[in-house]
C-alpha positions in Angstrom: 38.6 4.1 23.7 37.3 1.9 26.7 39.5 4.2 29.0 37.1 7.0 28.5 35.2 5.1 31.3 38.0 4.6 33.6 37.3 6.1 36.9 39.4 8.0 38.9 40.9 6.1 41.7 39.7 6.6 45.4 41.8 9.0 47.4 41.9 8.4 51.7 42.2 11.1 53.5 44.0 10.1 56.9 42.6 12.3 60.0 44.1 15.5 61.1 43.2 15.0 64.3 42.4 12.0 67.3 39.1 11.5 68.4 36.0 10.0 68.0 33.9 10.6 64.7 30.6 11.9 64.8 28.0 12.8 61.7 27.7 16.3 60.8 24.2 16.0 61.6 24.9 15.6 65.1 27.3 18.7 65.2 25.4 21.8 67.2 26.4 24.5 64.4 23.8 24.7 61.6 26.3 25.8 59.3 27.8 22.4 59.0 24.6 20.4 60.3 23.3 21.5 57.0 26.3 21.1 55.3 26.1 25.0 53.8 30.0 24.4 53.6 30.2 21.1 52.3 30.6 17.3 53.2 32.2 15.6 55.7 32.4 14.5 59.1 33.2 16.1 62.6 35.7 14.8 65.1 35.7 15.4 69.1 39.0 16.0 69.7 41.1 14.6 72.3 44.8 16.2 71.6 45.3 19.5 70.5 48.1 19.4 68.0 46.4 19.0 64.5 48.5 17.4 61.4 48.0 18.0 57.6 46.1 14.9 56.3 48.0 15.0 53.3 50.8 16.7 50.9 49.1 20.0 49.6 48.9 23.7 49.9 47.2 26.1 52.3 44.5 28.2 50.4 42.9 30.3 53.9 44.0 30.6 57.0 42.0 33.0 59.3 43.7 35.3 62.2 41.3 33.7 64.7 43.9 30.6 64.0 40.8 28.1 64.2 40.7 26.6 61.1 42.7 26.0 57.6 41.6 24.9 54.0 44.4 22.4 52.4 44.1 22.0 49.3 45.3 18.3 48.2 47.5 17.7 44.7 44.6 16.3 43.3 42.2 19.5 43.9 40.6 18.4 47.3 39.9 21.1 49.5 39.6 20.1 53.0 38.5 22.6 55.8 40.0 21.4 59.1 37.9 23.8 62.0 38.8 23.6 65.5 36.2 23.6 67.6 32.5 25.3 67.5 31.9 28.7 67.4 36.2 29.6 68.3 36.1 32.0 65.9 35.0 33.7 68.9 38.1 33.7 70.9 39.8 35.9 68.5 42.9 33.4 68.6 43.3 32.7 72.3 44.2 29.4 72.6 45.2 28.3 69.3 48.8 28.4 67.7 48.8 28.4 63.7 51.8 26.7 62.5 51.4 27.5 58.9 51.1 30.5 56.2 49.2 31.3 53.4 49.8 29.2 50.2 52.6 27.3 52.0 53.0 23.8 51.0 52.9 21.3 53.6 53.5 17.7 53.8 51.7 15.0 55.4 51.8 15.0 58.9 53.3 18.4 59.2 51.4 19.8 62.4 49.5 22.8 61.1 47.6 24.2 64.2 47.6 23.5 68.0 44.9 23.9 70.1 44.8 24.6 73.6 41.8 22.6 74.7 41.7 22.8 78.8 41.4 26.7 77.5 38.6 25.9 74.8 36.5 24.0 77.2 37.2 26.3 80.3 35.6 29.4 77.5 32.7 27.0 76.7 33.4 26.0 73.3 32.7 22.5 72.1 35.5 20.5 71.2 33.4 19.3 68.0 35.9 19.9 64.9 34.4 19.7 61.9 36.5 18.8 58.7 34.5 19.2 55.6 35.4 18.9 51.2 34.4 22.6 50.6 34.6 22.0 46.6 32.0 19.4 46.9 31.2 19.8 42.9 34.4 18.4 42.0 33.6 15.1 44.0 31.7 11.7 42.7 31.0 10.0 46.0 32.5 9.8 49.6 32.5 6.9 51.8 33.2 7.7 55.8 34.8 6.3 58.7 33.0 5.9 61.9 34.4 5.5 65.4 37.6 6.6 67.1 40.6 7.7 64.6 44.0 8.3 65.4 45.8 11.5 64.0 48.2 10.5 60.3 47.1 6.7 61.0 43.6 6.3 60.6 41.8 7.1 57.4 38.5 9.2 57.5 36.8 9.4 54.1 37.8 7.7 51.0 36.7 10.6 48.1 36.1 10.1 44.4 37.1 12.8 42.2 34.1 13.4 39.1 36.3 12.6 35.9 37.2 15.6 34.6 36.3 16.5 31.2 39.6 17.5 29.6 
């Protein structure tokens, strides 16, 4: 009975996007300053074409095209949010490249932003990707520094065992 104990084995998440990392603490929207929608960590994007970080399923997508929750085999759900506050721009500027409950492999490009438009509107290029099912999840260890979209890992997560 000693596997009772076993924990369940890290899973990376690679990064949907390139850029530089930066603490969600640092990130100018209160909502995920204060982490009201979960853990993670914020990228400053530097190319607009944003990949799926791993094999999963869609479970939102939002007609402003700005962000999409993936939902990983093993029950991670990841928001990936373009930008600050470009809910706003009602769509202008982004390009969604995936449906509702559509399953997507890694590296599938999922959304494309339009960032000369997002910065000539004023919006921060600050993207926030965040667990939103933060119960489900032991511990998280993060990446700091630049990343590279499909090659560079962002957070290792640990799954709580479950109890079945």
């Amino acid at each position: 009975m000693m596997n009772l104990f076993k924990k369940n084995k890290p899973i990376d998440i690679l990064s949907p996007m390139s850029g530089k990392i930066v603490p969600l603490e640092e990130v100018d929207d209160k909502a995920f300053s204060e982490r009201r929608l979960g853990e993670g960590i914020a990228i400053k994007i530097t190319d607009g074409k944003v990949i799926a970080p791993f094999d999963g399923e869609i479970t939102s997508t939002y007609k402003s095209n700005h962000c999409v929750v993936i939902r990983s085999k093993e029950g991670i759900e990841l928001l990936i949010h373009v930008g600050l506050e470009t809910i706003k721009l009602k769509g202008e500027g982004f390009t969604q490249h995936v449906a509702l409950m559509q399953e997507v492999k890694q590296g599938d490009v999922i959304l494309e932003a339009d960032l000369e438009l997002l910065k000539e509107k004023g919006k921060s290029l600050m993207s926030p990707i965040i667990i939103t099912n933060m119960g489900r999840v032991e511990s998280i260890e993060k990446v700091e520094g630049n990343v590279e979209k499909g090659l560079s890992k962002i957070m290792t997560v640990t799954l709580k065992k479950s109890k079945y």
